[in-house]
N, C-alpha and C positions, 0 to 999 in steps of 0.2 A: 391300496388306497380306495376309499370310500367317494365315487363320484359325487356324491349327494353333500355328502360333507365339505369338498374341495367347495362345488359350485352355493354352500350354503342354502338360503329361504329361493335362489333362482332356479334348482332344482326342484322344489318341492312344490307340489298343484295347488293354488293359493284359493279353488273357487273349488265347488265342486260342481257336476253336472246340472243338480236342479239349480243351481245360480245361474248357470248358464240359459237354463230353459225360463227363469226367472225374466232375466235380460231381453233373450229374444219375443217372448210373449208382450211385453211392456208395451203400454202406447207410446210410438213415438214423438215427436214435436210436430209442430203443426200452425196454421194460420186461421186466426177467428177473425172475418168483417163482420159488421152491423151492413144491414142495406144503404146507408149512404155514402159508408165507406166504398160499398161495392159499386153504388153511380157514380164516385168520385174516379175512379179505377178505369171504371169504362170509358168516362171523359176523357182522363187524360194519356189512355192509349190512345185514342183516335183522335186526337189533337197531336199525339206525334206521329202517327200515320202519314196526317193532313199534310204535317209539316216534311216531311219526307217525300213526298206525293208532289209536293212545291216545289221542291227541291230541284225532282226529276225535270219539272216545266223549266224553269230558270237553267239547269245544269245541258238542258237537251239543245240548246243553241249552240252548245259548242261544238258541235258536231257540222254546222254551217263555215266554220273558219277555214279559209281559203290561204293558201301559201301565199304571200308578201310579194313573191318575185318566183322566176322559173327557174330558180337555180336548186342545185342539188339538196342543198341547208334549206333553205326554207321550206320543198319538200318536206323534206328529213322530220322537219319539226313538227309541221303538220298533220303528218302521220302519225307523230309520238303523241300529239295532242288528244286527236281520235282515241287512239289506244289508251288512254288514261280514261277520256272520257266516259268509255264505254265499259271500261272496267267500272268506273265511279257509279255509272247508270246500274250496271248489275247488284252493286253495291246498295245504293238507295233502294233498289228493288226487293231487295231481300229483308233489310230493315224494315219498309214498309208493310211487306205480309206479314214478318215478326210484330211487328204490332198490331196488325190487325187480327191475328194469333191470339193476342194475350186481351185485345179488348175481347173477344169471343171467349176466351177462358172466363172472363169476368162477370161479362155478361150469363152467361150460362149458368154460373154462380149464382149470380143472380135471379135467373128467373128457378133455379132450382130452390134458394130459399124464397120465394113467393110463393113457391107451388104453382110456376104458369108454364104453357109452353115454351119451349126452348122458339128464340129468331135467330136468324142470320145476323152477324153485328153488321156486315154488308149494308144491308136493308135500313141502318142507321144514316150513315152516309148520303144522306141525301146532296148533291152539288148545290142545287139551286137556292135552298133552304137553310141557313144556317142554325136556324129555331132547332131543326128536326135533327141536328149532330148529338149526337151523346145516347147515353141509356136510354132505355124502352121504358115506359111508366110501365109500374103492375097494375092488375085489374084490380 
């Protein structure tokens, strides 16, 4: 018996090598911003930063909660409470660099197509300022 003939055209090599090197050479896909797509980006990373960043304020009081009464259970809960909370915190925490992550991805993007020095997105962040939150003007 003839393998090739049993398994038909699934035996037989349908490409040959320069399709293959055709293939791999190829451009891949890809993403194109305009620069206000790219301050839109930055924006709204660090708007959910911010908002994570708030999170942690709001979510860190619960770590102040006191057992009810001195019996076993209300312990018990207390501690369970903590231990979520803390988990929650770590949680929020890592969110929040992930954003700050990707406004920086964006940013840098950014000042790569102006052609300006690369900043810190850090350095955006200003607390006291909400003017000065978002993308860095180019020169």
């Amino acid at each position: 018996m003839d393998a090739g003939r049993l398994l038909g055209h699934i035996a037989q090599p349908t490409r040959t090598r320069a399709s293959y090197e055709d293939t791999a050479n190829a451009s891949g896909g890809g993403f194109s911003f305009d620069e206000d797509t790219l301050r839109d980006l930055v924006t709204d990373w660090l708007t959910l930063a911010d908002e994570y960043r708030e999170s942690v304020v709001r979510t860190d009081q619960l770590i102040l909660i006191q057992p009810p009464g001195l019996d076993f259970a209300s312990e018990a809960q207390t501690k369970a409470v903590h231990r979520h909370t803390e988990a929650f915190l770590r949680y929020l925490a890592h969110n929040h660099d992930y954003c700050l992550r990707q406004a920086q991805n964006f940013q840098d993007a950014l000042h790569d197509y102006l052609g300006i020095e690369r900043r810190n997105v850090r350095d955006l962040q200003d607390a006291g300022d909400p003017e000065r939150s978002g993308p860095l003007p180019g020169i």
